[in-house]
MARLUMKOL-762765 format. One record per residue (C-alpha): residue number from 0; residue in three letters; x, y, z. Coordinates in steps of 0.001 Angstrom, whole numbers. Example, Ala and Ser with C-alpha at 12.3 -4.5 7.8 and 13.67 -1.06 7.14 Angstrom:
BEGIN
{0,"Ala",{12300,-4500,7800}} {1,"Ser",{13670,-1060,7140}} 
END
This chain:
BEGIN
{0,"Unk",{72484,113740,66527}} {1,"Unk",{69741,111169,66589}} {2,"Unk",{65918,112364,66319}} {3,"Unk",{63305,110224,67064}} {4,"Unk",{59721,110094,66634}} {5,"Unk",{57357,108861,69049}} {6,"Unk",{53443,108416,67245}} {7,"Unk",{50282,107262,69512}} {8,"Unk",{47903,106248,66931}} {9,"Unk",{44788,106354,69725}} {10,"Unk",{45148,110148,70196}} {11,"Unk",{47385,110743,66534}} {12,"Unk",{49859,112347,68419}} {13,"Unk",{53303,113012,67725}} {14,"Unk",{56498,113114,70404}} {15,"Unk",{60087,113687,69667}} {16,"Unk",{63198,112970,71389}} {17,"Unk",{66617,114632,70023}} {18,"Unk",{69410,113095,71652}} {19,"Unk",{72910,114991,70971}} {20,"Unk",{76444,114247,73086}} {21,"Unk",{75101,112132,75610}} {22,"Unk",{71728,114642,76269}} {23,"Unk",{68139,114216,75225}} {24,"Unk",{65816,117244,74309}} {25,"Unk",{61767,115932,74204}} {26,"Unk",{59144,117811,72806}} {27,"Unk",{55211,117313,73793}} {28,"Unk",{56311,114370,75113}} {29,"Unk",{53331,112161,75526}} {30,"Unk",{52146,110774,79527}} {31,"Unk",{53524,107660,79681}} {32,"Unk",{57539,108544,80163}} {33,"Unk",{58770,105355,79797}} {34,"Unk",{59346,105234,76009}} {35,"Unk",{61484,108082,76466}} {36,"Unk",{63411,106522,79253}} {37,"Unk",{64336,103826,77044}} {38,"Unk",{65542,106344,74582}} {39,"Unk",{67211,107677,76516}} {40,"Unk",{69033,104457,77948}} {41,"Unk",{69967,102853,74236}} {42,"Unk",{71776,105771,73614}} {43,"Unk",{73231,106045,76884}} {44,"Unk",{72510,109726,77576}} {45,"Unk",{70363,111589,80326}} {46,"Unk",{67327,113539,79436}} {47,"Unk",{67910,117304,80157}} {48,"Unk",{64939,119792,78494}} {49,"Unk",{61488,119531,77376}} {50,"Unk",{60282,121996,75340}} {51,"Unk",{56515,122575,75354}} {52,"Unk",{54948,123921,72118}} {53,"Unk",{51742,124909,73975}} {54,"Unk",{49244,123469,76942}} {55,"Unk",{47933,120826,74761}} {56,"Unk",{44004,120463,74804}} {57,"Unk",{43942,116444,73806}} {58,"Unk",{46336,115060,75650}} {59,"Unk",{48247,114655,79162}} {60,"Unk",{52086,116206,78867}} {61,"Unk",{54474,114327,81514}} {62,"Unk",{57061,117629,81118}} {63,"Unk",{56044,118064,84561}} {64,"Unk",{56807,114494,85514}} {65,"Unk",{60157,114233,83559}} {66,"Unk",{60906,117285,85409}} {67,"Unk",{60999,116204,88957}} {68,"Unk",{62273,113135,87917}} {69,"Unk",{65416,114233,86189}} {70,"Unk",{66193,117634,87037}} {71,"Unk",{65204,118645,83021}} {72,"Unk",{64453,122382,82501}} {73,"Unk",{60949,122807,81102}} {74,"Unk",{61132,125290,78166}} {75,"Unk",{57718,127100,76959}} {76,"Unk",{56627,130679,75962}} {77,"Unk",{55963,132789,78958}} {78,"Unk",{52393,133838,77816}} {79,"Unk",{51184,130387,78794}} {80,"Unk",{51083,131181,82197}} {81,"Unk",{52149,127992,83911}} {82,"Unk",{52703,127117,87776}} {83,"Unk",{55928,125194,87716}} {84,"Unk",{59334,125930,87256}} {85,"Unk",{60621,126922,83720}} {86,"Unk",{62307,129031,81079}} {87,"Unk",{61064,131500,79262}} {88,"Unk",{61637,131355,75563}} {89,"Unk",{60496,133680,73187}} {90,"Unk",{60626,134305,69504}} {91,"Unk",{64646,134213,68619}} {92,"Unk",{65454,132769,71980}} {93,"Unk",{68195,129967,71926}} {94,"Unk",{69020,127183,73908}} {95,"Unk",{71995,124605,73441}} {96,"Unk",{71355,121002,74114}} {97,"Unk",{75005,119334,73163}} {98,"Unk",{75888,120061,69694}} {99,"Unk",{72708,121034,68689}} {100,"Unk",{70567,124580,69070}} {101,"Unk",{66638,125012,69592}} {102,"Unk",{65413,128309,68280}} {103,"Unk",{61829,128998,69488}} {104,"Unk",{59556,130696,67037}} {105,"Unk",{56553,132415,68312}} {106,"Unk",{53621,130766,66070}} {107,"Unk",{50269,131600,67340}} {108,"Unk",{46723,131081,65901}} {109,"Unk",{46160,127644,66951}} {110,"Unk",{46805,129016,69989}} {111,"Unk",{47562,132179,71726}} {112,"Unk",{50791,130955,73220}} {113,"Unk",{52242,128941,70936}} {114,"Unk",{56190,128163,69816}} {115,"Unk",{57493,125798,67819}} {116,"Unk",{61191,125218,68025}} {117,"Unk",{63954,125079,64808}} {118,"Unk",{66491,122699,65210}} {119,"Unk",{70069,124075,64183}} {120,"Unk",{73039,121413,63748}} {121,"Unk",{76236,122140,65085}} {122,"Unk",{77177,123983,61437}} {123,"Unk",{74050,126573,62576}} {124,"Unk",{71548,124640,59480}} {125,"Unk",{68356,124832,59926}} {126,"Unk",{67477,120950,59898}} {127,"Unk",{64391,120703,60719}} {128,"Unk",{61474,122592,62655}} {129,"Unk",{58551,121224,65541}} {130,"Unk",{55733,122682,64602}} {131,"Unk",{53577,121374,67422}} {132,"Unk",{49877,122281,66766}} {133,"Unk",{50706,125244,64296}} {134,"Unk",{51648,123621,60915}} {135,"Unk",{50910,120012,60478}} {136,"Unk",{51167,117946,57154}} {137,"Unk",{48857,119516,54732}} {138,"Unk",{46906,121845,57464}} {139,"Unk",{47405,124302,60475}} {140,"Unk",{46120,124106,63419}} {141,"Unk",{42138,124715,64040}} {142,"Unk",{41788,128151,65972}} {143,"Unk",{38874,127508,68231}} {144,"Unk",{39780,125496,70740}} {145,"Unk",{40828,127881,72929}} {146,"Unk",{37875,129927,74028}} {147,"Unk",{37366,130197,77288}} {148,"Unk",{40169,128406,78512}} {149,"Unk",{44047,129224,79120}} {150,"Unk",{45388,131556,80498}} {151,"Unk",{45303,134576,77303}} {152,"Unk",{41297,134525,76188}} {153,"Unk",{41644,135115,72373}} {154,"Unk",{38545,134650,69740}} {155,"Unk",{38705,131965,67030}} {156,"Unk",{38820,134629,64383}} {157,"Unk",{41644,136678,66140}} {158,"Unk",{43578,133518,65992}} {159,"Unk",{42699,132741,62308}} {160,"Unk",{44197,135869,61659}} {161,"Unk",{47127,135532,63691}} {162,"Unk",{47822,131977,62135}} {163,"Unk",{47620,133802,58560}} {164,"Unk",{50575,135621,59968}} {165,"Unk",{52494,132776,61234}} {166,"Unk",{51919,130884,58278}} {167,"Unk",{53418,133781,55991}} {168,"Unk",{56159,135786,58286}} {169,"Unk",{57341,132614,59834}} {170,"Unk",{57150,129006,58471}} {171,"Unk",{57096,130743,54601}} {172,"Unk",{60642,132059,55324}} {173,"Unk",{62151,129116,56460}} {174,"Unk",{64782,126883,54057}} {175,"Unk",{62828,125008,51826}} {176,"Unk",{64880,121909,52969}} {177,"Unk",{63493,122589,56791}} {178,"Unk",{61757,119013,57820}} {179,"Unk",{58429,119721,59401}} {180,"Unk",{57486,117646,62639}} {181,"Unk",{54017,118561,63909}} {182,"Unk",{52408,116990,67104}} {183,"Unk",{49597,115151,65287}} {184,"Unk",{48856,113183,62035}} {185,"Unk",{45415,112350,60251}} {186,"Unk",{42591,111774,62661}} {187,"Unk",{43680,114201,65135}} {188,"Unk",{40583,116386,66638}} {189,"Unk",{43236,119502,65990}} {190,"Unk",{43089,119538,62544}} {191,"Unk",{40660,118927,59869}} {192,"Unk",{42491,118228,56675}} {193,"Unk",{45531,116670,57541}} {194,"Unk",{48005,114255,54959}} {195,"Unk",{48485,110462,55896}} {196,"Unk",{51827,111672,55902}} {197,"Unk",{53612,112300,59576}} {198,"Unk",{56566,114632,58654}} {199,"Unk",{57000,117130,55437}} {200,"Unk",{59214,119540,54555}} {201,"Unk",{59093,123497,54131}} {202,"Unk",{58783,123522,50529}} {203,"Unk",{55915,120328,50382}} {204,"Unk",{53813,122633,52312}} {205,"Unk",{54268,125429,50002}} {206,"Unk",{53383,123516,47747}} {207,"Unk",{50393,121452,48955}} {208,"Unk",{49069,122871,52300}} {209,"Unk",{46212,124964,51664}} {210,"Unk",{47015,127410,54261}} {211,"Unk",{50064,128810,52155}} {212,"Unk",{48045,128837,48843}} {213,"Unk",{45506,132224,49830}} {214,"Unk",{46908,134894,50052}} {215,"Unk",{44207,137185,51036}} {216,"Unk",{43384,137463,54990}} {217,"Unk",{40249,137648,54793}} {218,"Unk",{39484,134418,52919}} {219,"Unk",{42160,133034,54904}} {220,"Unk",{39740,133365,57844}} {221,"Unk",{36730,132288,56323}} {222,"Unk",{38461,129461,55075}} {223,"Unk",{39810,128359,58274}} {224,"Unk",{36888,129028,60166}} {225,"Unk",{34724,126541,58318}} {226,"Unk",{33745,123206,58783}} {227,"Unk",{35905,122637,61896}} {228,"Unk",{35089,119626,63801}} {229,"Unk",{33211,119052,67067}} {230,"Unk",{35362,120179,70295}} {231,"Unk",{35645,117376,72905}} {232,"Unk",{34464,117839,76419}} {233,"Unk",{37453,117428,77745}} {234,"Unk",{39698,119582,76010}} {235,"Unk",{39443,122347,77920}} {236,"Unk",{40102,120819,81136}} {237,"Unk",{43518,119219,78963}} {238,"Unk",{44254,122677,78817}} {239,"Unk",{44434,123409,82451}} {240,"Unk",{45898,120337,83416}} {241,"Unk",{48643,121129,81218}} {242,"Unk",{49487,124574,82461}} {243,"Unk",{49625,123248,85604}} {244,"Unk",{51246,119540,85390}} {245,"Unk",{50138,116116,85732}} {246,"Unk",{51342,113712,88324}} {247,"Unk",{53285,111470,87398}} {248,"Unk",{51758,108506,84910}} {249,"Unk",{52840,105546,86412}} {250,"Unk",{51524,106425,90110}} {251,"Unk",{48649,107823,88790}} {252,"Unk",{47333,104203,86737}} {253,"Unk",{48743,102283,89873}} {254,"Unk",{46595,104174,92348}} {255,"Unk",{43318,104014,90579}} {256,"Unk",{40765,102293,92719}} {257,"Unk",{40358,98645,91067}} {258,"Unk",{37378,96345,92489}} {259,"Unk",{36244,92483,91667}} {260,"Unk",{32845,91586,92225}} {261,"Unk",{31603,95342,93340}} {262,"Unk",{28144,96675,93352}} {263,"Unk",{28027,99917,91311}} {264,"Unk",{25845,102261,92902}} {265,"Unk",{22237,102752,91033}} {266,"Unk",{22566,106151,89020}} {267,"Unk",{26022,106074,88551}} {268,"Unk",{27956,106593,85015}} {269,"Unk",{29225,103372,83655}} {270,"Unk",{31820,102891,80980}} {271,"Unk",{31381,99489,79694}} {272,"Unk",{34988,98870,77899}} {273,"Unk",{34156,95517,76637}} {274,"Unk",{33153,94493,73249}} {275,"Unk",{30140,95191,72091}} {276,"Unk",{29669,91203,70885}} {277,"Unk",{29885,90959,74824}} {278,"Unk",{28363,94086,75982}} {279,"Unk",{24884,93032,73952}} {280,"Unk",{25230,89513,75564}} {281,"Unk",{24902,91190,79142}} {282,"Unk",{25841,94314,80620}} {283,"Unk",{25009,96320,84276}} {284,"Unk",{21412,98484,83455}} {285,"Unk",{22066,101906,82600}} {286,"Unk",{26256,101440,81204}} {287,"Unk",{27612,103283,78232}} {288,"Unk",{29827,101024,76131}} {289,"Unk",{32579,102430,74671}} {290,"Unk",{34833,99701,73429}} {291,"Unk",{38403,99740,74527}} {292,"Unk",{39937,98549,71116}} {293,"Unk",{43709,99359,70605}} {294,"Unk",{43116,100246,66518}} {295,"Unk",{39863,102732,67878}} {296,"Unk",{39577,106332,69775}} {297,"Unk",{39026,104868,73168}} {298,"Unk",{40332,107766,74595}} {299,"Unk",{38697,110593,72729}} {300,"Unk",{35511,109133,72852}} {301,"Unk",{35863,108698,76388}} {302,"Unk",{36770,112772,76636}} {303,"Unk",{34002,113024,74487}} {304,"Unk",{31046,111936,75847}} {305,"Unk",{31815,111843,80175}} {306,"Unk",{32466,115604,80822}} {307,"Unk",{35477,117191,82851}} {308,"Unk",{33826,117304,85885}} {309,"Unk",{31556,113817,86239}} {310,"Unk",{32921,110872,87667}} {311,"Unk",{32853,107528,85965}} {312,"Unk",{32981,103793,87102}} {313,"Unk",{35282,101933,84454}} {314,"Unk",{33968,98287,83661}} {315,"Unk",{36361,95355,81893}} {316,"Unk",{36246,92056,81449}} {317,"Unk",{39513,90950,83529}} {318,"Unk",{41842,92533,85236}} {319,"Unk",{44500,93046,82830}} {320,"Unk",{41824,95076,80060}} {321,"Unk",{40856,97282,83030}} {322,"Unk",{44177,98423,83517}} {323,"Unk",{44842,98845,80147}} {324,"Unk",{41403,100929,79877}} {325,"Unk",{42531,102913,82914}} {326,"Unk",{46291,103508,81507}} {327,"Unk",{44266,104897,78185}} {328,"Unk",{42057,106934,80183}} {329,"Unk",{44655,108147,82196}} {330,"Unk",{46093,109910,78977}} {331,"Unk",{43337,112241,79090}} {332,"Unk",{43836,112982,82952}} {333,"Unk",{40567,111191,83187}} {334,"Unk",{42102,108712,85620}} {335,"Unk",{41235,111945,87884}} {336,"Unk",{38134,111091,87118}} {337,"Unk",{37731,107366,87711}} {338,"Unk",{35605,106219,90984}} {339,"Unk",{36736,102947,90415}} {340,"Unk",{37659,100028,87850}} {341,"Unk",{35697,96831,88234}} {342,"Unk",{35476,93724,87341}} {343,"Unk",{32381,90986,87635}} {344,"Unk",{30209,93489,88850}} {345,"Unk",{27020,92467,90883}} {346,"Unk",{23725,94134,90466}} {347,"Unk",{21109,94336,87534}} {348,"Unk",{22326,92922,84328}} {349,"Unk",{20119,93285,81023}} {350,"Unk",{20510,91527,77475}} {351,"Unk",{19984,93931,74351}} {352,"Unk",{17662,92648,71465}} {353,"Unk",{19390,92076,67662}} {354,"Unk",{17832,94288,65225}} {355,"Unk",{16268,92255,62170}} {356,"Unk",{17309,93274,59300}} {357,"Unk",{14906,92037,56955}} {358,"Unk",{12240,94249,58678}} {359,"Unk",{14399,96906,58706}} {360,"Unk",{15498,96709,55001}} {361,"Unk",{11545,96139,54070}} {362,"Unk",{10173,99050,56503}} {363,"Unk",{12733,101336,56739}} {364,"Unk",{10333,104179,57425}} {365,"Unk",{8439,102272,60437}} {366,"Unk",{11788,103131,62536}} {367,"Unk",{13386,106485,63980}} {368,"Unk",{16939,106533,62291}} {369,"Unk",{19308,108494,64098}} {370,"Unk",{22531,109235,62655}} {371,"Unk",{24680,110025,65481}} {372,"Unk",{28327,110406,62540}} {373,"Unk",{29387,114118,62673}} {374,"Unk",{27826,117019,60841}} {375,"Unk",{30515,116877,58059}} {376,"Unk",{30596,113540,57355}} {377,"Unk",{26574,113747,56904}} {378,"Unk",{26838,116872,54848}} {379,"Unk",{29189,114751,52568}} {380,"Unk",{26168,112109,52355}} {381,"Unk",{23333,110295,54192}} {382,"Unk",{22528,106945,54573}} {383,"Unk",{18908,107463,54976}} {384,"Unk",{16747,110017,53765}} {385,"Unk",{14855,109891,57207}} {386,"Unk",{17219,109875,59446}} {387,"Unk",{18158,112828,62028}} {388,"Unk",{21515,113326,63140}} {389,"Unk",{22362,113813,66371}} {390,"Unk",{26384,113695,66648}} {391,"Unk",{27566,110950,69303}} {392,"Unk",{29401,113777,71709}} {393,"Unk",{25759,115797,71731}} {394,"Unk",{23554,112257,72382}} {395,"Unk",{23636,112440,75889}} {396,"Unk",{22437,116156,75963}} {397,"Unk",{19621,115852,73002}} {398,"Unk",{18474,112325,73469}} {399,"Unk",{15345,113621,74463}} {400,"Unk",{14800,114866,70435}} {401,"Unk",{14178,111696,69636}} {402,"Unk",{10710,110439,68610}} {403,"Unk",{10345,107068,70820}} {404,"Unk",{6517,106324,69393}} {405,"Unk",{8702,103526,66850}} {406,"Unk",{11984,101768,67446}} {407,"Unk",{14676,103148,67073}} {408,"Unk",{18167,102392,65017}} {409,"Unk",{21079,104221,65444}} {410,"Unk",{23874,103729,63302}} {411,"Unk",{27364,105178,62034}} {412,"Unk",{29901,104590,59753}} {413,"Unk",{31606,101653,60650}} {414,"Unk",{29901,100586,63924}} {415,"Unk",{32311,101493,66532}} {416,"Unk",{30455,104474,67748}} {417,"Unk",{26998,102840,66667}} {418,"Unk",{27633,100673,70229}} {419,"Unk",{28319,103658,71916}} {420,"Unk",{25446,105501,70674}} {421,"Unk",{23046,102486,71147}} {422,"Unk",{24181,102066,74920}} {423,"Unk",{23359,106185,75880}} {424,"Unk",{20561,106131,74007}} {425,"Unk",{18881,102644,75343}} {426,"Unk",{20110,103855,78722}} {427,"Unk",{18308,107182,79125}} {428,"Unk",{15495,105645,77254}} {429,"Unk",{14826,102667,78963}} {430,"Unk",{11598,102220,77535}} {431,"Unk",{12165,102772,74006}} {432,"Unk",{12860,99930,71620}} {433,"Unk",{16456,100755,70976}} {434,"Unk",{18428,98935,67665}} {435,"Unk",{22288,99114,66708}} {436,"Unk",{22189,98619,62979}} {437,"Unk",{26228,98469,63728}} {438,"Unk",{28272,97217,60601}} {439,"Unk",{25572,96620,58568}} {440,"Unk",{24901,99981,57442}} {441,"Unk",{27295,98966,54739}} {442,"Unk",{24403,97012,53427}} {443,"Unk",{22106,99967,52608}} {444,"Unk",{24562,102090,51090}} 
END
């Protein structure tokens, strides 16, 4: 038995492939197949059953893909309520994949239709466990992402108290030894106190997950509840996507309009994926920049700011960081949402002023400081006294809150979202002096 883990450090999601006498069992596998392909090859086996934890909200599944493509059965609870072929498996249900056995465990409160599958070795151990987005190193999995979408509508604090459950008649009963694979590590949108750490064991989280440590309901749920993270516009749609299948990955990046020298339409939602050393240089009137930077959350922040159901032009400096931004956005399904990728676009292009500093450090107070990091990081501490914050994935809709009558700064933590904030805001406020204070908010701290 060989088990490998697959980690996108973009989207902090984990994949697994368990290959066993010449067959391969995946597990949220990821969009992009071919990694699993390979896998499959080195070890010279065919891939034969995906098993799907849940309809995942932040990213694309290919178990749809892999499907038609190999003939593999697609295993998932019932109560998800998908339109493709599958198998049912429910809590004790069994499957045999070579040697090894999956045993699905029925794991809500993350969500309302959630397994995670126990891997049993050929002896019957229990070797390890995929925990998907119910236990992950050091948390569970936050229980409000699924209002209003999928296909069982359950309230956050029904599944806080059905993830108290899991937690204690499930996972706490399992062999101490058990390894623990969730689906996503630290910086994942799913979780909000996660460990560095991408796989545990059964009796690590005993001892240092906070979930296992109250034993009281009640404050179980209020704990839980609190302090959750903002919810990405396009998880829902994720959600649905999911339930339903993608196309497949590869045709889907391929066929994505791509244009050299086009004339974006006036009005239109640009996604600058440049730099923003570039983007301030020169960019169309009216584009967003978020920077398309392997180590950053292209990707999320893309889901987070265009909505489900707007449609985007993608702009990138050549054509080989266009179709990288369009593979990345094509993770989120948002390829879907894609008018077009272009390069050297024609039409109106503006030059963004540098902030000085001096006059900034001397009169802070003659300047409108938005803070646009999330609520918890600014309940944790402010920068500025002055400053209002306005979240990033809110600017768009509360950008008229802003007091125009002086410049305005916008800044972050580390500057990455600081360019992103600075192009919505000097966008739908043409008028207004608009400053990225950017890195240098280190400076003031």
């Amino acid at each position: 038995m060989h088990i490998k883990h697959f980690y996108d450090d973009a989207l902090a999601q984990g994949s697994f492939a368990i290959e066993s006498e010449g067959t391969v069992a995946l597990v949220d596998p990821s969009r992009d197949i071919q990694p699993y392909i390979d896998f499959a090859k080195q070890h010279g086996a065919e891939i034969v059953a995906v098993f799907e934890t849940h309809p995942h909200a932040d990213f694309i599944s290919s178990h749809l893909e892999i499907h038609k493509k190999f003939g593999a059965i697609i295993y998932v609870n019932n109560k998800v309520g998908v339109s493709y072929d599958y198998e049912h498996m429910g809590h004790g249900d069994e499957v045999k994949i070579g040697k090894v056995t999956f045993r699905a465990l029925f794991t809500p409160g993350h969500s309302p239709d959630h397994n995670s599958y126990l891997l049993l070795d050929e002896e019957g151990n229990q070797k390890a466990v995929f925990t998907g987005d119910s236990l992950f190193v050091g948390d569970v999995g936050r229980p409000d992402l699924r209002e209003g979408a999928g296909n069982i509508q359950v309230s956050r604090k029904e599944l806080a108290g059905m993830m108290f459950d899991t937690v204690n008649n499930v996972f706490a009963e399992l062999p101490d030894e058990t390894i623990v694979y969730p689906a996503h590590g630290p910086g994942s949108l799913c979780g909000k106190n996660m460990s560095s750490e991408l796989s545990s064991t059964i009796a690590v989280e005993k001892t240092n997950n906070w979930a296992f440590q109250i034993k009281d309901k009640e404050k179980f749920v209020d704990a839980f509840l609190e302090g959750q993270s903002f919810i990405p516009k396009y998880f829902p749609n994720s959600v649905e996507v999911n339930r339903n299948g993608a196309v497949a990955f590869e045709e889907a990046v391929k066929n994505a309009d791509k244009k050299d020298g086009f004339e974006i339409p006036e009005g239109s939602i640009i996604i600058d994926a440049r730099a923003k050393e570039e983007f301030k240089k020169g960019h169309l009137k009216g584009a967003i920049n978020i920077q398309n930077k392997e180590a950053d959350k292209f990707e999320t922040w893309l889901g987070s700011i265009v909505g489900p159901g707007e449609h985007y032009y993608m702009v990138a400096e050549n054509q080989k960081d266009l179709e990288f931004a369009i593979y990345r956005a094509a993770k989120i399904g948002y390829e879907a949402n894609l008018v077009a990728g272009v390069t050297n676009p024609k039409g109106e292009v503006v030059m963004d002023s540098l902030v000085n500093l001096d006059d900034f450090k001397n009169n802070p107070d003659a300047y409108t400081i938005i803070d646009i990091r999330n609520k918890s990081e600014v309940e944790d501490g402010k920068f500025f006294d002055s400053a209002k914050n306005i979240p990033l994935p809110e600017l768009r809709e509360r950008v008229s809150e802003i007091d125009t009558q002086k410049p305005v700064m916008i800044h972050c933590a580390g500057g990455y979202r600081s360019a992103t904030g600075f192009s919505i805001v000097k966008s739908l406020l043409p008028n207004a002096k608009v400053y990225d204070l950017s890195d240098d908010v280190e400076n003031f701290k």
